[in-house]
C-alpha positions in Angstrom: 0.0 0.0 0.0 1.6 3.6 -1.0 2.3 5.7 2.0 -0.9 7.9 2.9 0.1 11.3 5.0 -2.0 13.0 7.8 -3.3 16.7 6.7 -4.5 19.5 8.0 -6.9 21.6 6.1 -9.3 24.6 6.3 -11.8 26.2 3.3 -11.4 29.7 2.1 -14.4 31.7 2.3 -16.0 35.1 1.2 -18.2 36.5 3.7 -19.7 39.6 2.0 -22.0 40.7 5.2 -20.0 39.6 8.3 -23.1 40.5 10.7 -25.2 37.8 8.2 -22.8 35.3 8.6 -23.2 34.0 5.1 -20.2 32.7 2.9 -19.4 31.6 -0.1 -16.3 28.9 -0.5 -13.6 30.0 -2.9 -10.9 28.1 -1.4 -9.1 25.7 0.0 -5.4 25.8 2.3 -3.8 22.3 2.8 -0.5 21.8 4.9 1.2 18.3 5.9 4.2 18.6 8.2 5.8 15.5 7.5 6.3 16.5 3.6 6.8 20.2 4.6 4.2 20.8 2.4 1.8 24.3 2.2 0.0 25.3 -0.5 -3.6 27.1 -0.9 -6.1 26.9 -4.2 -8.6 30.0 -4.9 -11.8 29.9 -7.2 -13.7 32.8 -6.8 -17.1 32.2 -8.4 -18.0 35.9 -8.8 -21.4 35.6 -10.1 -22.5 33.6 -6.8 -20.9 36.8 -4.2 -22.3 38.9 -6.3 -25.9 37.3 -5.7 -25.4 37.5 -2.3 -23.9 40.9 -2.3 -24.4 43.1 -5.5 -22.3 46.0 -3.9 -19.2 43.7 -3.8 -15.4 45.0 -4.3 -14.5 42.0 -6.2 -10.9 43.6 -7.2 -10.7 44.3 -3.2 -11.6 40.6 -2.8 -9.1 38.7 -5.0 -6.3 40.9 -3.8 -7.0 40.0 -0.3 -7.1 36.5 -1.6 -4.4 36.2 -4.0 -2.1 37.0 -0.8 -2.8 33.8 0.6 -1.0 31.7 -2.2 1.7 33.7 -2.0 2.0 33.5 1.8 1.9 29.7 1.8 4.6 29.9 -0.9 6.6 31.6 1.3 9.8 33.4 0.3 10.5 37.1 0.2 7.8 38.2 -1.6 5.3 36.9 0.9 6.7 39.3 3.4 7.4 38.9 7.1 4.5 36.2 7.6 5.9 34.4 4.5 9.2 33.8 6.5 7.9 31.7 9.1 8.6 28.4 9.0 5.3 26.6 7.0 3.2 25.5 10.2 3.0 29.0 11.7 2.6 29.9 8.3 -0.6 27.8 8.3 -2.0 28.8 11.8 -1.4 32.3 11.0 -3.6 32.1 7.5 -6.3 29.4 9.5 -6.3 31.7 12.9 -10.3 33.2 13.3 -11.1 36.2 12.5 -14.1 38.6 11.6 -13.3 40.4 8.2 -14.6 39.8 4.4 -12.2 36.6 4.2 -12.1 34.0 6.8 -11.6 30.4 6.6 -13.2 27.3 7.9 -12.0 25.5 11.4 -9.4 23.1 10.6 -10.2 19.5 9.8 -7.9 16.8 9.5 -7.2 13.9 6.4 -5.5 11.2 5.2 -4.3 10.7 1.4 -1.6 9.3 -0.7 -1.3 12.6 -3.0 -1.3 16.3 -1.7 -2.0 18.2 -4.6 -5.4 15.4 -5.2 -6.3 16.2 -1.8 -6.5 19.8 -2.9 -8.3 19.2 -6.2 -11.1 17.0 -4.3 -11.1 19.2 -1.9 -12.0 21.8 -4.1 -14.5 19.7 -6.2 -16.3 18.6 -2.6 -16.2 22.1 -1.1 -15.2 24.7 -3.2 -17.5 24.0 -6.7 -21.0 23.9 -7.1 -21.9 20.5 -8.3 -23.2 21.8 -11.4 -20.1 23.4 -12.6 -16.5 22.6 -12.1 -14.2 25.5 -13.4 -15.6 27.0 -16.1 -15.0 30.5 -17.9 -16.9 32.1 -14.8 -14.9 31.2 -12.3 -11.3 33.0 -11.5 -8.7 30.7 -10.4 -5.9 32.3 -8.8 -2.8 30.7 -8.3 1.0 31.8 -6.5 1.0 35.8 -8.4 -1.2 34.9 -11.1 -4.8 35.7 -11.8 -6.1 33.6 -14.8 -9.3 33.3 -16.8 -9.3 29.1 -16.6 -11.5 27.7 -19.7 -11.9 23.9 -19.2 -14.4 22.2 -21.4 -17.1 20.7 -18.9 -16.9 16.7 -19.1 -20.3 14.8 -18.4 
């Protein structure tokens, strides 16, 4: 059997009205200390904020969340959170707080492939079940915001 590794994760979400406690998932931050491994996936999926909040910023909101990548990239140009070693890295982007972007409590997985626990993660949590990334929806990745276009598979 291939070796399966214990993860920690937490979902990335929009909350457009804090005092209405509603949210929309655009994201997910996985981290596994035995592989030294960080990394965070966003897919903002404008049209549904935007139902829920037609006076959005949504250039505010994927600034805000296109620091996160970078930040669990670490280096220089995550600044002086993106120098901690990756765990504190991780509880600093998980740690509660009441603003526009917050993320889920963490939860706890096994799997054989990192990057797969992202991608189902983001299928599961992220992605309404009727679409999977489409023209609509803005992935943003470490310093890059891109238009994905991925035919739809049925």
């Amino acid at each position: 059997m291939p070796d399966r590794f214990l993860y920690d994760y937490a979902i990335i979400r929009v909350v457009p009205k804090v005092d209405r406690e509603e949210f929309i998932n655009v994201g997910a931050i996985v981290s596994c200390g035995t592989k030294k491994f960080l990394e965070a996936r966003i897919e903002i999926d404008e049209q549904r904020l935007m139902a829920i909040d037609s006076t959005l910023d949504l250039e505010m909101i994927r600034n805000h969340l296109a620091v996160i990548p970078i930040i669990c990239a670490g280096g220089k140009e995550s600044g002086a959170i993106g120098q901690l070693p990756h765990r504190e890295r991780f509880h600093w982007l998980v740690a509660p707080r009441s603003t526009i972007v917050q993320t889920s409590r963490v939860h706890t997985g096994f799997c054989q492939s990192l990057p797969g626990a992202i991608e189902h993660l983001l299928d599961t949590m992220v992605r309404s079940s009727s679409r999977k990334p489409s023209v609509n929806t803005r992935l943003l990745a470490v310093g890059i915001d891109t238009q994905e276009r991925r035919s739809h598979s049925s």
